[in-house]
Each structure stands twice: as structure tokens, then as C-alpha cells.
C-alpha positions, 0 to 999 in steps of 0.5 A: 272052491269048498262050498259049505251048506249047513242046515239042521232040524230035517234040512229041508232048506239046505236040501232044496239049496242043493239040488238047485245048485247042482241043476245050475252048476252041476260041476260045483262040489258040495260039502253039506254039513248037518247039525243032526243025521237027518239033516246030512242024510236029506242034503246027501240025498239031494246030491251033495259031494261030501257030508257030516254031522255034528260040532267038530264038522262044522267047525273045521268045514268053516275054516277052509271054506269059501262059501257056507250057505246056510239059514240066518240062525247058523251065526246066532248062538242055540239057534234052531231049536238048539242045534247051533251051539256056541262053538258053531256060531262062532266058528262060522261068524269068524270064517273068512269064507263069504256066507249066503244066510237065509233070513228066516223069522222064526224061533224068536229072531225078526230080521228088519228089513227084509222081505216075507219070499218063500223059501224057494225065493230064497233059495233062487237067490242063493244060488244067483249069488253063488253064480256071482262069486263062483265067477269071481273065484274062477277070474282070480 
């Protein structure tokens, strides 16, 4: 199973995804893909498997991925401070993969709808749906 976390800016979000998911499945192999170096270098730092930076990562990661974990903002064109160019979004919208997005309202997006969790929330629900669909992936 690939499973995909692509974080950006200082990547806090997806380092905290990581280490959560390695303390409960340590055996998971993880590709953290940042938009910039220092978002790879704090995912790699918290343990992931594998790591690159850029456009071209995260465009071919999504097309073999199972899973990509990441803020909301990775599906939305310019996102994150302009990290998330076009191409991302759209190589990420279009992904079979199943995605785990992490709603964040900040640089001018609102999402209706959810509730204000703090990131450590989230990441505790990340990483309980990642439990559900890595146990739907082994039962196949």
C-alpha cells in the first residue's frame, strides 16, 4: 500500500501525520512528498520511508498512490501561500487514490461544515481512517 503525505510551508501538519502513523502502524511505508526542502526534510525527520520535493513528485506519487494524506489546500489550485501550483491540484484531484484532506480554514478558504478540532484532533482522525482503509486493503 503507497501511502502519500504532502504537506508544505514548514510541514508541521504532515510531520505530526507521521509520526502519529508510525507509533500506531509502524510497519506502514511512507512517502512524504513536500511542496519546498523544508517541508521533506521535517517529514523525513519524523520517519517517513521515502521523500521528495517539488511539482514532478507530487505529480507522479499521485498516480500510483493509494492514500494521499494531506491539508485541504493540496486539491485547491495556489494554495498554501502558492505552493499548490495547478498542475498539483490537479494531479491530486484526478488520483484514484483515496485522500484523508485535513480542513484547514485559513488563506481565504472556509469549510462549511466542519468543526474548529485542533490539529492534533485531526491528525488522531487521520490516522483512524488510515486504520480503516489499511484493514480494507489487506482484506481484498
Amino acid at each position: 500500500m503507497k501511502i502519500v503525505i504532502i504537506d508544505g510551508q514548514g510541514g508541521r501538519m504532515g510531520k505530526a501525520v507521521i509520526e502519529q502513523l508510525h507509533r500506531r502502524y509502524p510497519e506502514l511505508e511512507t512517502y512524504a512528498i513536500g511542496t519546498n526542502s523544508i517541508a521533506t526534510s521535517a517529514m523525513l525527520k519524523a520517519g517517513a520511508s521515502y521523500g521528495a520535493t517539488g511539482e514532478n513528485p507530487v505529480i507522479v506519487n499521485a498516480q500510483d498512490a493509494d492514500m494521499i494524506i494531506g491539508p485541504i489546500g493540496i486539491v485547491m489550485a495556489n494554495a498554501l501561500l502558492g505552493e499548490i501550483t495547478p498542475a498539483m491540484a490537479a494531479a491530486i484531484g484526478t488520483s484514484r487514490a483515496y485522500k484523508i484532506l485535513i480542513p484547514v480554514n485559513r488563506c481565504n478558504h472556509f469549510i462549511v461544515g466542519i468543526q474548529e478540532n485542533s490539529l492534533s484532533e485531526y491528525i488522531n482522525m487521520v490516522c483512524e481512517e488510515v486504520g480503516k482503509e489499511v484493514g480494507k486493503y489487506e482484506n481484498r
